[in-house]
C-alpha positions in Angstrom: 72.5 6.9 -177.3 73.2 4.5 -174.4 73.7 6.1 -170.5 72.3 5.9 -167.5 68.4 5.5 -168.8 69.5 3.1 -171.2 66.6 1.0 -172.1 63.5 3.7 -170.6 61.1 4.3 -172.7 59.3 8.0 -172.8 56.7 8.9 -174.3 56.4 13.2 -174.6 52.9 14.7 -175.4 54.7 18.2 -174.2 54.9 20.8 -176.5 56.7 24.5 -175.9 59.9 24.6 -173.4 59.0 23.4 -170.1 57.9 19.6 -170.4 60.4 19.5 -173.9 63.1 20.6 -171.6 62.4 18.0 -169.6 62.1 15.4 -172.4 65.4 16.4 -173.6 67.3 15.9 -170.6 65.9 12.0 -169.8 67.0 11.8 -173.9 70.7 13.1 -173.0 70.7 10.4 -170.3 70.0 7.5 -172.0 66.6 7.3 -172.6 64.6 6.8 -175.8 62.1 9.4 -176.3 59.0 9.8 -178.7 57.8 13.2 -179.1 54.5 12.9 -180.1 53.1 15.9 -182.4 50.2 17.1 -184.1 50.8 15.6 -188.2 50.2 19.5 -189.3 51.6 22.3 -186.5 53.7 20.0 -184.5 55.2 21.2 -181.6 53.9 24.8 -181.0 57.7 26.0 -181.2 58.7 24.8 -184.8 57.2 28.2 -185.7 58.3 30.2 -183.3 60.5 32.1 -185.5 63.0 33.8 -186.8 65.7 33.4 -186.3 65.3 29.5 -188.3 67.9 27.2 -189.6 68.3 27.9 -193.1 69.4 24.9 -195.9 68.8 23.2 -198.7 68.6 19.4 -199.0 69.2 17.3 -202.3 65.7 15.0 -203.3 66.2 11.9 -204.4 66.4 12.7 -208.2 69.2 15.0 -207.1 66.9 17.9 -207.5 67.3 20.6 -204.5 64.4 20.7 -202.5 63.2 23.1 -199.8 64.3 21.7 -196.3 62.0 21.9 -193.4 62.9 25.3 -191.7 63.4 24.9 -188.2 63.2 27.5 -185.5 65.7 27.9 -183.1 63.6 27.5 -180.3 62.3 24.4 -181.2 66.2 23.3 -182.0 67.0 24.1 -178.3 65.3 22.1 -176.7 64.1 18.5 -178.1 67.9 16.9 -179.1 68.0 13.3 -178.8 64.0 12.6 -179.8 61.9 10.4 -182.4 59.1 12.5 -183.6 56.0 10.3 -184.3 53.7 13.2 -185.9 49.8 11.3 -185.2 46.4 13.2 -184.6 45.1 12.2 -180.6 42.2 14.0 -181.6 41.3 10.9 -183.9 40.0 7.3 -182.5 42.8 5.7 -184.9 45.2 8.4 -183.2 44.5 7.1 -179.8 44.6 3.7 -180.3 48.2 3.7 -182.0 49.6 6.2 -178.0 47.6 3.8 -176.3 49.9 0.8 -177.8 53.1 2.6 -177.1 52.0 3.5 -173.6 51.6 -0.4 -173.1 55.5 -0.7 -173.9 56.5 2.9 -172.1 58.4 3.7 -168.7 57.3 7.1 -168.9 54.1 9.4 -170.1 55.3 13.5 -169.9 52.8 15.7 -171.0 52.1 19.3 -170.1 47.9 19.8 -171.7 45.6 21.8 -169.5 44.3 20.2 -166.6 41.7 16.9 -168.1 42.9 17.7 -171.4 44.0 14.4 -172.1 41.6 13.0 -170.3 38.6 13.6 -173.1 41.4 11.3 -175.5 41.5 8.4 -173.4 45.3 9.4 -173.2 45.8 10.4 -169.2 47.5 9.2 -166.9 45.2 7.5 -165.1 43.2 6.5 -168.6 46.9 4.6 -169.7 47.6 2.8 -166.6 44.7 0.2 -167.1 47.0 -0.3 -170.2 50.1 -0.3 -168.0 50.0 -0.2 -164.4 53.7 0.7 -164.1 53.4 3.6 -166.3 55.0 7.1 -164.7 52.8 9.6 -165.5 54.3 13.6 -165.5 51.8 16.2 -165.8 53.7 19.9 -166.2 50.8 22.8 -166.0 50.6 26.4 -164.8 49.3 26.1 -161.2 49.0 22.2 -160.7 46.3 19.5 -161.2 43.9 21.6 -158.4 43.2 24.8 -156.9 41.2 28.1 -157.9 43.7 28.8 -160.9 44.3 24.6 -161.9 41.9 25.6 -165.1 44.3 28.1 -166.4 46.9 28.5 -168.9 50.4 29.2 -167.5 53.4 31.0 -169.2 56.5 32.1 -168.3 56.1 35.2 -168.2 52.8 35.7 -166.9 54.3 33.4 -164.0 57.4 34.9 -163.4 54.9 37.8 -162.5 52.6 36.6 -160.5 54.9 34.4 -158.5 57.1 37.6 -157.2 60.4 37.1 -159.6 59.9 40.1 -161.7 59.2 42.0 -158.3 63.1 41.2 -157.5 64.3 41.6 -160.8 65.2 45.1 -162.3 66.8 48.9 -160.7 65.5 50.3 -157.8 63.4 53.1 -159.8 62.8 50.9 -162.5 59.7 49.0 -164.1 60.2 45.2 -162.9 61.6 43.1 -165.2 61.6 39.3 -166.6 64.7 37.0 -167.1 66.0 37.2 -170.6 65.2 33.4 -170.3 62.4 31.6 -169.9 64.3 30.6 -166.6 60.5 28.9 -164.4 60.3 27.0 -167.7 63.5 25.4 -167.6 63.5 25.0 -164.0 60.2 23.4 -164.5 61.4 21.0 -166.9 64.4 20.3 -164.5 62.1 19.7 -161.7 60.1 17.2 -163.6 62.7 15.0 -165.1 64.1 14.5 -161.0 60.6 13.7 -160.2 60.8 10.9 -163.1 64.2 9.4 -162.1 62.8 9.4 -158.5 59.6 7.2 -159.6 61.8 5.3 -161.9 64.3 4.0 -158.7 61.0 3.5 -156.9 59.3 1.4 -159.2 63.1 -0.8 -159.9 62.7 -1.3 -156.2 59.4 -2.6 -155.9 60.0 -5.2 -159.6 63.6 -6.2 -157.3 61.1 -7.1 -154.4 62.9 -4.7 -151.8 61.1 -4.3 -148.0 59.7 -1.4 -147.2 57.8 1.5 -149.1 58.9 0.3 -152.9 56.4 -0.2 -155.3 55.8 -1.6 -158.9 52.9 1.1 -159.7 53.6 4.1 -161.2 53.4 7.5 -159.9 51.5 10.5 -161.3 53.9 13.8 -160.8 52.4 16.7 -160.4 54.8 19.9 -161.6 53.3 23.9 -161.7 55.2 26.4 -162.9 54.0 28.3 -160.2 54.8 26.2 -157.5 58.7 25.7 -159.2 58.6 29.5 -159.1 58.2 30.0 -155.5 60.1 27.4 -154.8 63.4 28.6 -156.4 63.2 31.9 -155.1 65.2 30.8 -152.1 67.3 33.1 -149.9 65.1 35.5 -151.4 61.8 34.2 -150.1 63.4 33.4 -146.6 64.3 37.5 -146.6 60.7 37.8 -146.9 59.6 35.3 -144.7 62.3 36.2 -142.0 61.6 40.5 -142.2 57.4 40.0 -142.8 58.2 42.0 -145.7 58.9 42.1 -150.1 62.4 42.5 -150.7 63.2 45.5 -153.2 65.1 45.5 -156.6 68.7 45.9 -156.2 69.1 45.9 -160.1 72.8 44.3 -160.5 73.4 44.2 -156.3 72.8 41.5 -154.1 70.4 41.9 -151.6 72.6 40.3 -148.7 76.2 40.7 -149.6 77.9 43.8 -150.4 80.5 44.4 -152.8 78.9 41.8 -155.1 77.5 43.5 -158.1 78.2 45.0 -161.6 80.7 48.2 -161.9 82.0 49.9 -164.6 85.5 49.9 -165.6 87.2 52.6 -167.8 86.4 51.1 -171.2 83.6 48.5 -169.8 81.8 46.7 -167.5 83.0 43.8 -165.1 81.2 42.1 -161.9 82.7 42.3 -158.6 81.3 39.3 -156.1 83.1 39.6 -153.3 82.1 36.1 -150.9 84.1 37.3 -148.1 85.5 39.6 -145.5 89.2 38.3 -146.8 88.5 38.4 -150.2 87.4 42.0 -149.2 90.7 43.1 -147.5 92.4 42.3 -150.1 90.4 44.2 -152.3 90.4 47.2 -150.1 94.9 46.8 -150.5 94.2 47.0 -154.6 92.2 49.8 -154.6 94.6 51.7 -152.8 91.8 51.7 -149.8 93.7 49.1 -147.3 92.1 51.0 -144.2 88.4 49.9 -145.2 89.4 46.1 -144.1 89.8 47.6 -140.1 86.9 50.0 -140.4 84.1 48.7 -138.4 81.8 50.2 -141.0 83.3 48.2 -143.6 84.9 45.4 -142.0 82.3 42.4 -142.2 79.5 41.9 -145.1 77.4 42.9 -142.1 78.3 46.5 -141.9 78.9 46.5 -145.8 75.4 45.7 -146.5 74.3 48.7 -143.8 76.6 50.9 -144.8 76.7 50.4 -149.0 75.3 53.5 -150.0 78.7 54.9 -149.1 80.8 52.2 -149.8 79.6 51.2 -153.4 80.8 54.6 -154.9 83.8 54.8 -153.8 84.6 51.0 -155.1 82.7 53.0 -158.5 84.5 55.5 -158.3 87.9 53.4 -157.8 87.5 50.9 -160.5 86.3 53.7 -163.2 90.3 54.4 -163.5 91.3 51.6 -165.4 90.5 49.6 -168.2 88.3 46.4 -167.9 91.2 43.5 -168.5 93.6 45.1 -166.4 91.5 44.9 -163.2 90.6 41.2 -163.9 93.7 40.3 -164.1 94.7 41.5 -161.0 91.5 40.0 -159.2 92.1 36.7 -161.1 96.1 37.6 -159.3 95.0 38.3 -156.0 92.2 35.2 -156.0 89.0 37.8 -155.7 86.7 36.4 -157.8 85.3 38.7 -160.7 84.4 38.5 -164.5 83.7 40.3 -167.6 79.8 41.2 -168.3 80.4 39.1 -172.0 77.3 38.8 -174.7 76.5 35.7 -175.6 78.8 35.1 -179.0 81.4 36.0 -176.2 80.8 33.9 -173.8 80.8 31.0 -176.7 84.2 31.8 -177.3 85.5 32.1 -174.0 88.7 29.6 -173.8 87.0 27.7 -170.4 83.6 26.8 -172.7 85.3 25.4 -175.7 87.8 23.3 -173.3 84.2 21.9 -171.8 83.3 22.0 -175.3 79.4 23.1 -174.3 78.9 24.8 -177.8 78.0 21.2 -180.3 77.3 20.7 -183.7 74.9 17.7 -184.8 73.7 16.7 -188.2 70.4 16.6 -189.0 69.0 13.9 -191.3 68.5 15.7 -194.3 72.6 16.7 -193.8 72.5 20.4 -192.3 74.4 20.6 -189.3 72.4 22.3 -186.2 74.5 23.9 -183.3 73.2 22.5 -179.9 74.3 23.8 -176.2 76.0 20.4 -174.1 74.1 18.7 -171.3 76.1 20.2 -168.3 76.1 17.0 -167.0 79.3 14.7 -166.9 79.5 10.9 -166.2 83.0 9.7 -165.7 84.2 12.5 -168.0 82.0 12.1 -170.8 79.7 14.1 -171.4 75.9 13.4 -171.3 74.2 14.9 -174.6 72.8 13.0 -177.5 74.1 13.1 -180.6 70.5 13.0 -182.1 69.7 16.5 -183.2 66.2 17.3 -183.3 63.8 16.0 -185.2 61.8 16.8 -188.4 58.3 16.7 -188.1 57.1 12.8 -188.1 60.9 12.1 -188.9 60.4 8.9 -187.3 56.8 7.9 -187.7 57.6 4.9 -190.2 60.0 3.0 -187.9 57.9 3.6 -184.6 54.5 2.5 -186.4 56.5 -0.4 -187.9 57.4 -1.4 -184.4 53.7 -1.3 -183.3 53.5 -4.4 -186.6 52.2 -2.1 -188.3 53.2 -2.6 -192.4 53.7 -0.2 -195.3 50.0 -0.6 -196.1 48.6 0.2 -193.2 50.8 3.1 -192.3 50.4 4.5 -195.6 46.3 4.6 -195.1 47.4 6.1 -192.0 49.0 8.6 -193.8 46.1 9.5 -196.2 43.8 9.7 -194.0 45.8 12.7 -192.2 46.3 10.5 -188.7 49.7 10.0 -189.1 52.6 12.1 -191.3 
């Protein structure tokens, strides 16, 4: 798919959701990306199932055939990708990276700390093969420090980096994201940090003045670090007061009425942004005295004052059914929504205009349903019509590329390097 990274060549040793994500989103933009798997598990995620996509798939003697079941993790997040299933772990296997990194923009990987390294396949290993090479290592907690030898997860991160300390009721236990939320804004991170060394390095080949340079970077991306970083106005409440900001469950820490009430037949959320949007909130609920109440009258004295406040709003709203509040909110510009599931929210008339829920075809004919790239360029927008591929899908037309012929490839191929 041409775009904007038309002609960039990555090459994805990630495996699971962060460094994938990120893989995915250089493929929506243009790039052409080889995910390179293991020729037996693949990418970790393949079996991270149920629920999988189901189907059949017609042989070539017109005999049905089992097809590959997919798991719906894996389908979310490696769209727009070759798969070129080799074993690293073998000197054959090393050789045949080795001679794509030669040819690549790119190198995204996300093993432990020096796992590559014992291949021959690091960063720095791949750049005496290709001094322009971007190298994009995605770990835990970085390339050093006391935890840089450990596995990171998601999870594991969203608790030690203080997310799950915010997330959850008051009285509660504290509680993840229902998404994996520090992977994908790992992944996010790390693709910005490739486009940033890709403008660098097309600077430096242009012979620009200044900083520019034609080598290429190594990025360094933690999970951990991405956590802190994205807590924002949550870690300045910390850093400003000296101390940890409690769970407000579905409230907002610094702006009150801006959280999730129940209606008469459901539940809606109220996020009020400001002290007009509040009067005229106070005039709907039959309250139109709370706007010239200086206990009431600016967020200020809301937030001090909401353990009063927020049950009379409660109490208010509990009166009347769901729809019929929102559309007087939506009437009177106060912004609010419905608390929808996600089969819902798919069907809500402002996602299918955007048309973010997709449908791709897969090579063997089933159709896979994909989430749209957010991203729009000049109205169009930016997601590959590749759907995700079967294990070593592509390993044939990548290994021909490298000269190899049938012969060779199919030695490859019984000799378990290549699938």
């Amino acid at each position: 798919m041409s775009g904007p990274l038309d002609g960039v060549v990555v090459l994805d040793l990630s495996r699971v959701l962060a460094g994938p994500w990120a893989g995915q989103l250089l493929a929506d933009l243009g790039a052409r990306v080889i995910k390179i798997e293991h020729p037996v598990r693949g990418d970790d995620t393949r079996g991270w199932g149920p629920p999988w996509l189901e189907g059949e798939e017609k042989g070539k003697e017109g005999r049905e055939e089992s097809a590959e079941r997919l798991a719906a993790y894996y389908l979310c997040a490696n769209r727009g990708k070759q798969s070129l299933a080799v074993d690293i772990a073998t000197e054959a296997g090393q050789a045949l990276v080795r001679r794509l990194a030669a040819g690549a923009d790119v190198l995204l990987e996300n093993f432990k700390v020096g796992g590559l390294a014992r291949y021959g396949l690091d960063h720095q290993s791949l750049k005496a093969v290709n001094p322009g090479l971007i190298g994009c290592s995605i770990t835990g907690f970085g390339q050093d420090g006391p935890y840089a030898h450990r596995a990171g997860y998601d999870f594991m991160i969203q608790a030690l980096g203080g997310l799950m300390s915010l997330t959850g009721e008051p009285d509660g236990m504290p509680m993840k994201t229902g998404v994996a939320i520090t992977d994908v804004m790992t992944g996010l991170y790390a693709a910005v940090g490739v486009l940033a060394a890709l403008h660098e390095r097309q600077r430096g080949e242009e012979g620009e003045q200044g900083e520019a340079r034609t080598e290429g970077r190594h990025i360094d991306v933690a999970l951990l670090d991405v956590q802190l970083a994205t807590l924002a106005n949550q870690a300045l409440n910390a850093w400003v007061t000296g101390e940890s900001p409690a769970r407000h469950g579905n409230a907002h820490p610094n702006i009150v009425p801006y959280q999730a009430f129940a209606c008469a037949d459901g539940y809606l959320v109220l996020t009020v942004g400001n002290d007009a949007q509040f009067a005229r909130l106070a005039e709907l609920l039959g309250q139109a005295e709370w706007a010239d109440d200086p206990a009431f009258a600016t967020n200020a004295a809301r937030v001090a004052h909401r353990e009063t406040l927020v049950p009379w709003i409660a109490e208010a709203l509990l009166t009347r059914r769901r729809d019929a509040w929102l559309a007087d909110l939506e009437a009177l510009g106060i912004p609010a929504g419905p608390i929808n599931t996600l089969t819902e929210a798919f069907d809500d008339p402002q996602v299918r205009h955007r048309g973010l829920c997709r449908t791709l075809a897969l090579a063997d004919g089933r159709s896979v349903p994909q989430m749209a790239n957010p991203l729009r360029f000049d109205g169009e927008s930016a997601t590959s019509n590749g759907a995700p591929p079967s294990l070593g899908q592509d390993s044939d037309a990548v290994l021909a590329e490298l000269g190899l012929d049938a012969e060779a490839i199919a030695r490859l191929r019984r000799l378990n390097i290549v699938r």
